[in-house]
N, C-alpha and C positions, 0 to 999 in steps of 0.2 A: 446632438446633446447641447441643451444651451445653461451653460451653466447660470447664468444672469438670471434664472427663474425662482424670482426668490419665495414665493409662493408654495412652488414644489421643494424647494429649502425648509422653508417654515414647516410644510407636511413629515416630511422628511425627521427633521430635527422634536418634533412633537410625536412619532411614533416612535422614537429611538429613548425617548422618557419614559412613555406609556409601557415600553416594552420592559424597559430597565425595573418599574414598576412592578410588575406583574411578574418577570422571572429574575428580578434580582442580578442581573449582566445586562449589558449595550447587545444590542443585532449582531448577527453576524452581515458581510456585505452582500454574503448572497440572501440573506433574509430578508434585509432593505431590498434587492433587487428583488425578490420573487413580489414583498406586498409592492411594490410600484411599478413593478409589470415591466423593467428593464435589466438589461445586461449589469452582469455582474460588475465587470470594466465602468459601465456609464455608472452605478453606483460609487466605484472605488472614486471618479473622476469627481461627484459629487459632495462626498465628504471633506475631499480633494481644497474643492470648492469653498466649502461650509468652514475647512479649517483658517483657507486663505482669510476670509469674512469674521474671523473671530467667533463663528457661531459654534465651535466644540473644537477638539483637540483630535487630529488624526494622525500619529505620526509610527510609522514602521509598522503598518496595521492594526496598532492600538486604537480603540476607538472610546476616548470619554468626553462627560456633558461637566458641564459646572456646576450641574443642579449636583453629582455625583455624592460626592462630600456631605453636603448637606441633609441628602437623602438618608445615608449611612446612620446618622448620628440619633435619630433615635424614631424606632418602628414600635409600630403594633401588630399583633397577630391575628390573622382572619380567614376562618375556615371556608373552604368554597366546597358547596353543599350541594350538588348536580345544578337543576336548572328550574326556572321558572317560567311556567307558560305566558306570553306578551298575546293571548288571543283566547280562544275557552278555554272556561275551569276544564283541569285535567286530575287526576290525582297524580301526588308527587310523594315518590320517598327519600327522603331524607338522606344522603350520602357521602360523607365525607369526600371528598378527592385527594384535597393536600389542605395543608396549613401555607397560606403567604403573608410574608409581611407588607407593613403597607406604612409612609412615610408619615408619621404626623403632623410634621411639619405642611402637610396637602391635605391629607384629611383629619387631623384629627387623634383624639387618643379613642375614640369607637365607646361601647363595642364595636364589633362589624362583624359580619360575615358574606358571604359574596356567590352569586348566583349567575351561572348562564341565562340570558334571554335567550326565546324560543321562540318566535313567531313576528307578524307585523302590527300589531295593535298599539304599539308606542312610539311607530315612527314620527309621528308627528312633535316629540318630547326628543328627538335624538337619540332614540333605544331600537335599534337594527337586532333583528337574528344573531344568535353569535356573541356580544358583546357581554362584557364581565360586569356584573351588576355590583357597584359596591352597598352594602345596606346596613343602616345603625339600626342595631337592635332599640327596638322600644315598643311601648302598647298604645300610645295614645299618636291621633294623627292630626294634622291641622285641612283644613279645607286649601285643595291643592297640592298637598304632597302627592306624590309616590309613592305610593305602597305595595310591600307584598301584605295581601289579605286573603281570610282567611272563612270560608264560610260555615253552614253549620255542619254540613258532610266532611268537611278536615280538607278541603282541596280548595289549595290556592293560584293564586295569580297576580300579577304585577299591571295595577293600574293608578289612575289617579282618582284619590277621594274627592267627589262631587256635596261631600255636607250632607245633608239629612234631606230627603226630600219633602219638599209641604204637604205633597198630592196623597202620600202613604207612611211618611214618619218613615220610610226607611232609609237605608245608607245606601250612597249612589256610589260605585264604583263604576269609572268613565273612559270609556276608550278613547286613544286617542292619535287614530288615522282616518281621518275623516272620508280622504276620498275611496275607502274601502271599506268602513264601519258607519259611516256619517254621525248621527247623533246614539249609535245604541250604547244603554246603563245595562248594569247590570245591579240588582237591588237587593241586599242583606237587607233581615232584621236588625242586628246590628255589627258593626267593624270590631275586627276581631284583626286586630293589625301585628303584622309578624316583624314588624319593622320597615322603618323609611328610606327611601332611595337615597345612599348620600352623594355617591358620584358613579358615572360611566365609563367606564376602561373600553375605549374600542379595540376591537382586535381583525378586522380589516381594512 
C-alpha cells in the first residue's frame, strides 16, 4: 500500500462526496474498500492517510468531509424514477424508487429528478451503465445538451441534441460512442424533451 498515491486520494476522497451525495452519510470502510478493489485494513490506512494530508477528518472511525456542513444547509428534492436507456428507444415506465436530496449549493434549486443509465451510447460524454443521471426538468433544449427525449410512441432515451437537421427538417438526437455507434442519429419530427442532463453521479 503506498499511501503517497495521491491520485488514488483524490479518487478516494471524490467518491466519499459523491456517495455522501446520493445516500445522505460518508462510506463505510469496507465500501471504500469493495469500490477500490482493496482490503478493508489498506482502506482504514488510507483515510489514515487522507486525515494526516488534511484531506477529511478520520478519527475513532468517524469519517467526515468539509464539504459536510455545507452540504447540510440547504437541499432540494429529487425523485429517481427507474431508468433511461443510453442505446435503443426502449419503452420506459415511470417509477418512483425513493425521493433524495441533492445540495444546491452543487446543483442548483432544480427541479430535478434523477434516472439510471442503461447502456453504452454516452460513454464518450462520461455516462457509463449504472450511473445516477441527475436531470432538470424543462421543455426547451439548446443544440448540444443532454437530453432525455421523447418521441412520438411515448419512448425515450438519453442522448444529445444534434439541432435540426438541413437534409429533413428533423430533430437529430446523437450518439455518443463513437467507436461502437460511429456517426448514427436517430431523427424526430420534433423534440419533445423531458428535461436536460444537469449532472452525473458515478456510482462505480
Amino acid at each position: 500500500m503506498q499511501h503517497k498515491n495521491m491520485d488514488l486520494m483524490k479518487q478516494i476522497n471524490n467518491y466519499i462526496g459523491e456517495f455522501y451525495i446520493s445516500h445522505d452519510r460518508t462510506p463505510s470502510t469496507t465500501e471504500i474498500a469493495r469500490k477500490f478493489n482493496f482490503s478493508r485494513s489498506s482502506a482504514q490506512r488510507y483515510l489514515v492517510a487522507m486525515n494526516d494530508k488534511g484531506m477529511l477528518s478520520y478519527n475513532n472511525g468517524k469519517l467526515t468531509v468539509d464539504q459536510m456542513t455545507k452540504l447540510k444547509t440547504d437541499r432540494t428534492k429529487a425523485p429517481l424514477v427507474g431508468s433511461v436507456p443510453c442505446g435503443e428507444l426502449t419503452y420506459e415506465e415511470e417509477n418512483v424508487e425513493c425521493v433524495m436530496t441533492l445540495p444546491t449549493e452543487i446543483f442548483g434549486s432544480g427541479p430535478f429528478y434523477l434516472l439510471h443509465a442503461s447502456g453504452d451510447s454516452m460513454e464518450d460524454e462520461g455516462i457509463e451503465d449504472g450511473d445516477l443521471i441527475v436531470v432538470r426538468i424543462c421543455e426547451e433544449a439548446r443544440k448540444g445538451d443532454l437530453v432525455i427525449a421523447l418521441d412520438a410512441e411515448n419512448r425515450n432515451t438519453l442522448k444529445k441534441y444534434g439541432g435540426m437537421s438541413r437534409k429533413n427538417k428533423k430533430a437529430m438526437l446523437l450518439y455518443c460512442n463513437k467507436s461502437v455507434y460511429g456517426d448514427k442519429v436517430i431523427y424526430v419530427d420534433q423534440l419533445v424533451c423531458q428535461g436536460v442532463v444537469s449532472h452525473v453521479i458515478k456510482t462505480k
